[in-house]
C-alpha positions, 0 to 999 in steps of 0.5 A: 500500500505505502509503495502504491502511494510512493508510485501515485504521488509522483503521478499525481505531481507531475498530472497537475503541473502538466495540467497547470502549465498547459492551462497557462499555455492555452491561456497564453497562447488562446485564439483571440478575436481581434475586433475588426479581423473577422469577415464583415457580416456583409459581404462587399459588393462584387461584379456580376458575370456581365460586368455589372456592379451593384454599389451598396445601397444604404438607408438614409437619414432625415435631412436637418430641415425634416428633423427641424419640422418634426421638432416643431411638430411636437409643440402643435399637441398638448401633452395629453394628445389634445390638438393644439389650434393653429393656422400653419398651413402647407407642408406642416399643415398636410402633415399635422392633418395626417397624424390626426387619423392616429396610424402607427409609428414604428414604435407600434404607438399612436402617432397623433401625439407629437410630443415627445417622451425625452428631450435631451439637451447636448449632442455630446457623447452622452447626449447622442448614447442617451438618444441611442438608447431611447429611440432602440427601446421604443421611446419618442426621443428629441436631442439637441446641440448648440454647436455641433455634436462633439463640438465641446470635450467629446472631440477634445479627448486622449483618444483612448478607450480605457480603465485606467491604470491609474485609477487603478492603481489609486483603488488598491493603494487608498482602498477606494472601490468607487474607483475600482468599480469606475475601472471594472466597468470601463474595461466592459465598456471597452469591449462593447466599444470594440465591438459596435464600431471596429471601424473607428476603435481599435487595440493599442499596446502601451509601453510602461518604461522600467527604470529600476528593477524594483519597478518591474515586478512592480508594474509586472503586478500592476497590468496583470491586475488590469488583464484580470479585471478585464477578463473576457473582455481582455484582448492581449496578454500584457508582457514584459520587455528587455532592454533591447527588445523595448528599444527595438519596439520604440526606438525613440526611448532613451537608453539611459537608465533603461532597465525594461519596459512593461507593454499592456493594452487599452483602446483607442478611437477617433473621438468625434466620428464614434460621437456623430456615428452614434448620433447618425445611428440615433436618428436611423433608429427614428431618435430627432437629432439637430445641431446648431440648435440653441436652448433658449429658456425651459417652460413648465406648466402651472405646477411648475414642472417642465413640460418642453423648451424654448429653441432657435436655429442658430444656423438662421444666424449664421445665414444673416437671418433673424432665428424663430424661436419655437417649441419643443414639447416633452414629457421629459427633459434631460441635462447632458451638456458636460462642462456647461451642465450647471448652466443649464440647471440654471434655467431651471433654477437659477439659485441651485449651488454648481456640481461641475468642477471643470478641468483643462486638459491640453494636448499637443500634436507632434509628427509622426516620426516621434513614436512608432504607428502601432505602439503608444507610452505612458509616464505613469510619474511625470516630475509633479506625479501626474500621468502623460501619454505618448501615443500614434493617433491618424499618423501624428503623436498625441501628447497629453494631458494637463490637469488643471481647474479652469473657467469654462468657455466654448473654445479654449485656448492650450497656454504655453505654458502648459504646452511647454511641460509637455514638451519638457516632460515627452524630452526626459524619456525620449533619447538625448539626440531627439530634440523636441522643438516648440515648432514641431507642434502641429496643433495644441489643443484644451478640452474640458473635463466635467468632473463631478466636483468633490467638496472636501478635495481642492485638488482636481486631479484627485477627483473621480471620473465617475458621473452623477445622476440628479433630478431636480423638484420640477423633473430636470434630469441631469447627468454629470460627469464620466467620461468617455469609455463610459458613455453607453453605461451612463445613457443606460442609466439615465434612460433607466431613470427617466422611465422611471421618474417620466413614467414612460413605457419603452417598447419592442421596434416593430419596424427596425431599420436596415442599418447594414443597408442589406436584406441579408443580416439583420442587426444583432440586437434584438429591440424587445423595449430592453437596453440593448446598446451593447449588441447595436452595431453604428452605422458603417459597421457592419461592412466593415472589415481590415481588407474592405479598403482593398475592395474600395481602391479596385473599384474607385482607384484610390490612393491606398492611404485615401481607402484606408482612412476612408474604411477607418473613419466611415466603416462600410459608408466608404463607398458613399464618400469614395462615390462623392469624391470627384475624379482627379482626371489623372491616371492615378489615383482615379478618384478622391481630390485631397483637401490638404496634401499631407494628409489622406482627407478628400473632397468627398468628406465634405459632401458626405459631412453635410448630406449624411452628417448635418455639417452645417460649418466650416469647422464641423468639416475641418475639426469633427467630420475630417480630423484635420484642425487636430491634426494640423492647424496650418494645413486646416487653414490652407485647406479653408478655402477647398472647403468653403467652396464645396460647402457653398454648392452644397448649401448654397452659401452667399458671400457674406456667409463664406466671408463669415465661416472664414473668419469663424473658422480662423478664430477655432483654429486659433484654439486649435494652436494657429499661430498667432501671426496667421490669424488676420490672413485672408483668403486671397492671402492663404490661395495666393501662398501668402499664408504658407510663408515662414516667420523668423522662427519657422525658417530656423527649424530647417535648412530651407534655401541651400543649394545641395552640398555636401556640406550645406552652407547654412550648417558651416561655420565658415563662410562662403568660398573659404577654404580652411585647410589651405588658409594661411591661419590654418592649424595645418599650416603651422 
C-alpha cells in the first residue's frame, strides 16, 4: 500500500503541473478575436458575370430641415394628445392633418401625439448614447446641440478607450472601490466599444518604461491586475520587455537608465466620428437629432414642472437671418451638456449651488516620426506625479494631458505654458539626440473635463471620473460627469431613470431599420423595449472589415492611404464618400481630390459631412467630420478655402456667409494652436501662398534655401568660398 502511494504521488505531481502549465499555455497562447479581423457580416459588393456592379445601397437619414419640422411638430399637441389650434398651413399643415387619423409609428404607438417622451439637451457623447438608447427601446426621443455634436470635450479627448491604470492603481493603494468599480466597468465598456464600431476603435499596446528593477515586478503586478479585471473582455496578454527588445519596439526611448519596459493594452478611437456615428445611428433608429440648435429658456406648466423648451436655429444666424424661436414639447427633459451642465440647471433654477468642477486638459500634436504607428507610452510619474501619454493617433503623436481647474468657455485656448511641460516632460524619456522643438507642434489643443466636483478635495486631479445622476423638484434630469469609455453605461442609466421618474413605457421596434443597408443580416440586437446598446452595431459597421479598403481602391482607384482612412473613419459608408469624391482626371489615383496634401482627407468628406452628417460649418468639416484642425492647424487653414467652396454648392452659401465661416473658422483654429501671426490672413492671402510663408522662427527649424552640398552652407561655420585647410591661419599650416 505505502509503495502504491510512493508510485501515485509522483503521478499525481507531475498530472497537475502538466495540467497547470498547459492551462497557462492555452491561456497564453488562446485564439483571440481581434475586433475588426473577422469577415464583415456583409459581404462587399462584387461584379456580376456581365460586368455589372451593384454599389451598396444604404438607408438614409432625415435631412436637418425634416428633423427641424418634426421638432416643431411636437409643440402643435398638448401633452395629453389634445390638438393644439393653429393656422400653419402647407407642408406642416398636410402633415399635422395626417397624424390626426392616429396610424402607427414604428414604435407600434399612436402617432397623433407629437410630443415627445425625452428631450435631451447636448449632442455630446452622452447626449447622442442617451438618444441611442431611447429611440432602440421604443421611446419618442428629441436631442439637441448648440454647436455641433462633439463640438465641446467629446472631440477634445486622449483618444483612448480605457480603465485606467491609474485609477487603478489609486483603488488598491487608498482602498477606494468607487474607483475600482469606475475601472471594472470601463474595461466592459471597452469591449462593447470594440465591438459596435471596429471601424473607428481599435487595440493599442502601451509601453510602461522600467527604470529600476524594483519597478518591474512592480508594474509586472500592476497590468496583470488590469488583464484580470478585464477578463473576457481582455484582448492581449500584457508582457514584459528587455532592454533591447523595448528599444527595438520604440526606438525613440532613451537608453539611459533603461532597465525594461512593461507593454499592456487599452483602446483607442477617433473621438468625434464614434460621437456623430452614434448620433447618425440615433436618428436611423427614428431618435430627432439637430445641431446648431440653441436652448433658449425651459417652460413648465402651472405646477411648475417642465413640460418642453424654448429653441432657435442658430444656423438662421449664421445665414444673416433673424432665428424663430419655437417649441419643443416633452414629457421629459434631460441635462447632458458636460462642462456647461450647471448652466443649464440654471434655467431651471437659477439659485441651485454648481456640481461641475471643470478641468483643462491640453494636448499637443507632434509628427509622426516621434513614436512608432502601432505602439503608444505612458509616464505613469511625470516630475509633479501626474500621468502623460505618448501615443500614434491618424499618423501624428498625441501628447497629453494637463490637469488643471479652469473657467469654462466654448473654445479654449492650450497656454504655453502648459504646452511647454509637455514638451519638457515627452524630452526626459525620449533619447538625448531627439530634440523636441516648440515648432514641431502641429496643433495644441484644451478640452474640458466635467468632473463631478468633490467638496472636501481642492485638488482636481484627485477627483473621480465617475458621473452623477440628479433630478431636480420640477423633473430636470441631469447627468454629470464620466467620461468617455463610459458613455453607453451612463445613457443606460439615465434612460433607466427617466422611465422611471417620466413614467414612460419603452417598447419592442416593430419596424427596425436596415442599418447594414442589406436584406441579408439583420442587426444583432434584438429591440424587445430592453437596453440593448451593447449588441447595436453604428452605422458603417457592419461592412466593415481590415481588407474592405482593398475592395474600395479596385473599384474607385484610390490612393491606398485615401481607402484606408476612408474604411477607418466611415466603416462600410466608404463607398458613399469614395462615390462623392470627384475624379482627379489623372491616371492615378482615379478618384478622391485631397483637401490638404499631407494628409489622406478628400473632397468627398465634405459632401458626405453635410448630406449624411448635418455639417452645417466650416469647422464641423475641418475639426469633427475630417480630423484635420487636430491634426494640423496650418494645413486646416490652407485647406479653408477647398472647403468653403464645396460647402457653398452644397448649401448654397452667399458671400457674406463664406466671408463669415472664414473668419469663424480662423478664430477655432486659433484654439486649435494657429499661430498667432496667421490669424488676420485672408483668403486671397492663404490661395495666393501668402499664408504658407515662414516667420523668423519657422525658417530656423530647417535648412530651407541651400543649394545641395555636401556640406550645406547654412550648417558651416565658415563662410562662403573659404577654404580652411589651405588658409594661411590654418592649424595645418603651422
Amino acid at each position: 500500500m505505502a509503495s502504491s502511494r510512493r508510485l501515485l504521488r509522483p503521478f499525481l505531481y507531475t498530472s497537475a503541473a502538466a495540467i497547470t502549465g498547459g492551462g497557462a499555455l492555452y491561456y497564453i497562447y488562446r485564439p483571440i478575436r481581434v475586433p475588426g479581423s473577422d469577415p464583415a457580416s456583409v459581404p462587399p459588393p462584387r461584379y456580376t458575370d456581365d460586368g455589372r456592379f451593384n454599389p451598396p445601397r444604404f438607408p438614409l437619414v432625415k435631412t436637418r430641415d425634416e428633423q427641424i419640422a418634426d421638432l416643431r411638430r411636437s409643440s402643435r399637441f398638448q401633452s395629453a394628445g389634445d390638438a393644439v389650434k393653429d393656422n400653419t398651413t402647407g407642408v406642416l399643415g398636410a402633415l399635422a392633418s395626417n397624424n390626426q387619423e392616429g396610424t402607427l409609428d414604428g414604435r407600434g404607438k399612436p402617432d397623433k401625439d407629437e410630443t415627445y417622451d425625452l428631450l435631451v439637451i447636448g449632442g455630446g457623447a452622452t447626449g447622442a448614447g442617451i438618444a441611442l438608447d431611447a429611440a432602440t427601446r421604443g421611446l419618442k426621443v428629441a436631442m439637441v446641440e448648440r454647436e455641433d455634436f462633439a463640438s465641446g470635450t467629446s472631440s477634445k479627448s486622449t483618444k483612448l478607450v480605457h480603465g485606467g491604470v491609474r485609477y487603478l492603481e489609486k483603488a488598491v493603494w487608498d482602498l477606494d472601490y468607487n474607483q475600482y468599480k469606475l475601472v471594472k466597468e470601463a474595461l466592459r465598456e471597452r469591449k462593447y466599444f470594440l465591438d459596435t464600431a471596429p471601424h473607428l476603435s481599435n487595440w493599442l499596446p502601451i509601453m510602461i518604461p522600467v527604470q529600476k528593477w524594483w519597478q518591474a515586478p512592480y508594474f509586472w503586478a500592476g497590468t496583470k491586475f488590469y488583464d484580470f479585471l478585464a477578463g473576457a473582455e481582455g484582448i492581449e496578454s500584457s508582457y514584459f520587455l528587455t532592454k533591447s527588445r523595448a528599444l527595438d519596439a520604440f526606438p525613440m526611448l532613451k537608453k539611459e537608465n533603461l532597465f525594461g519596459a512593461l507593454v499592456y493594452y487599452d483602446g483607442a478611437h477617433n473621438d468625434s466620428r464614434m460621437n456623430v456615428s452614434i448620433a447618425m445611428t440615433a436618428a436611423l433608429y427614428g431618435a430627432t437629432v439637430v445641431n446648431h440648435i440653441e436652448v433658449t429658456s425651459l417652460e413648465k406648466d402651472a405646477n411648475g414642472k417642465l413640460i418642453g423648451a424654448r429653441v432657435k436655429d442658430r444656423v438662421h444666424e449664421k445665414n444673416g437671418e433673424k432665428a424663430q424661436e419655437f417649441s419643443i414639447k416633452a414629457k421629459g427633459i434631460i441635462n447632458a451638456t458636460g462642462p456647461f451642465t450647471d448652466a443649464v440647471r440654471k434655467m431651471d433654477e437659477p439659485g441651485v449651488p454648481e456640481i461641475v468642477a471643470p478641468s483643462s486638459g491640453v494636448h499637443v500634436i507632434l509628427p509622426g516620426y516621434y513614436s512608432p504607428s502601432k505602439m503608444g507610452l505612458i509616464d505613469p510619474k511625470t516630475s509633479d506625479g501626474r500621468v502623460i501619454f505618448f501615443l500614434p493617433w491618424q499618423g501624428n503623436t498625441i501628447a497629453g494631458t494637463t490637469d488643471a481647474p479652469t473657467a469654462i468657455s466654448q473654445n479654449p485656448i492650450a497656454g504655453e505654458e502648459e504646452i511647454n511641460w509637455i514638451l519638457s516632460e515627452i524630452q526626459a524619456y525620449l533619447a538625448p539626440d531627439l530634440n523636441v522643438r516648440r515648432g514641431d507642434v502641429l496643433a495644441a489643443w484644451s478640452g474640458i473635463r466635467p468632473l463631478v466636483k468633490d467638496p472636501n478635495s481642492k485638488n482636481t486631479e484627485s477627483l473621480v471620473r465617475n458621473h452623477l445622476i440628479t433630478v431636480s423638484d420640477s423633473g430636470l434630469l441631469t447627468c454629470a460627469g464620466g467620461k468617455w469609455t463610459t458613455y453607453r453605461q451612463m445613457a443606460e442609466e439615465v434612460v433607466d431613470e427617466a422611465i422611471k421618474r417620466y413614467k414612460l413605457w419603452p417598447s419592442p421596434l416593430l419596424s427596425v431599420p436596415r442599418v447594414s443597408g442589406s436584406e441579408m443580416i439583420d442587426d444583432a440586437a434584438p429591440l424587445d423595449g430592453k437596453c440593448q446598446t451593447h449588441q447595436v452595431r453604428l452605422v458603417g459597421a457592419h461592412g466593415f472589415s481590415n481588407t474592405l479598403f482593398i475592395n474600395l481602391i479596385q473599384h474607385f482607384g484610390l490612393e491606398s492611404i485615401v481607402a484606408k482612412h476612408l474604411t477607418e473613419s466611415y466603416g462600410d459608408r466608404a463607398w458613399t464618400v469614395a462615390a462623392l469624391s470627384a475624379p482627379t482626371e489623372q491616371r492615378y489615383p482615379v478618384r478622391g481630390l485631397k483637401i490638404s496634401a499631407l494628409y489622406p482627407f478628400i473632397d468627398g468628406e465634405i459632401r458626405y459631412g453635410v448630406r449624411h452628417e448635418y455639417a452645417q460649418t466650416a469647422v464641423d468639416v475641418l475639426a469633427r467630420r475630417t480630423r484635420l484642425a487636430f491634426l494640423n492647424a496650418q494645413a486646416a487653414l490652407e485647406a479653408l478655402p477647398t472647403v468653403i467652396d464645396v460647402m457653398t454648392e452644397e448649401l448654397g452659401w452667399s458671400k457674406k456667409r463664406q466671408e463669415k465661416e472664414w473668419k469663424d473658422t480662423v478664430q477655432f483654429l486659433a484654439s486649435m494652436g494657429l499661430a498667432k501671426s496667421k490669424l488676420e490672413v485672408t483668403r486671397k492671402d492663404v490661395e495666393s501662398g501668402k499664408a504658407g510663408e515662414y516667420d523668423e522662427h519657422e525658417r530656423k527649424l530647417y535648412s530651407r534655401h541651400d543649394r545641395p552640398a555636401d556640406t550645406m552652407e547654412s550648417d558651416s561655420k565658415f563662410a562662403s568660398g573659404e577654404k580652411p585647410i589651405v588658409s594661411a591661419d590654418s592649424p595645418v599650416n603651422k
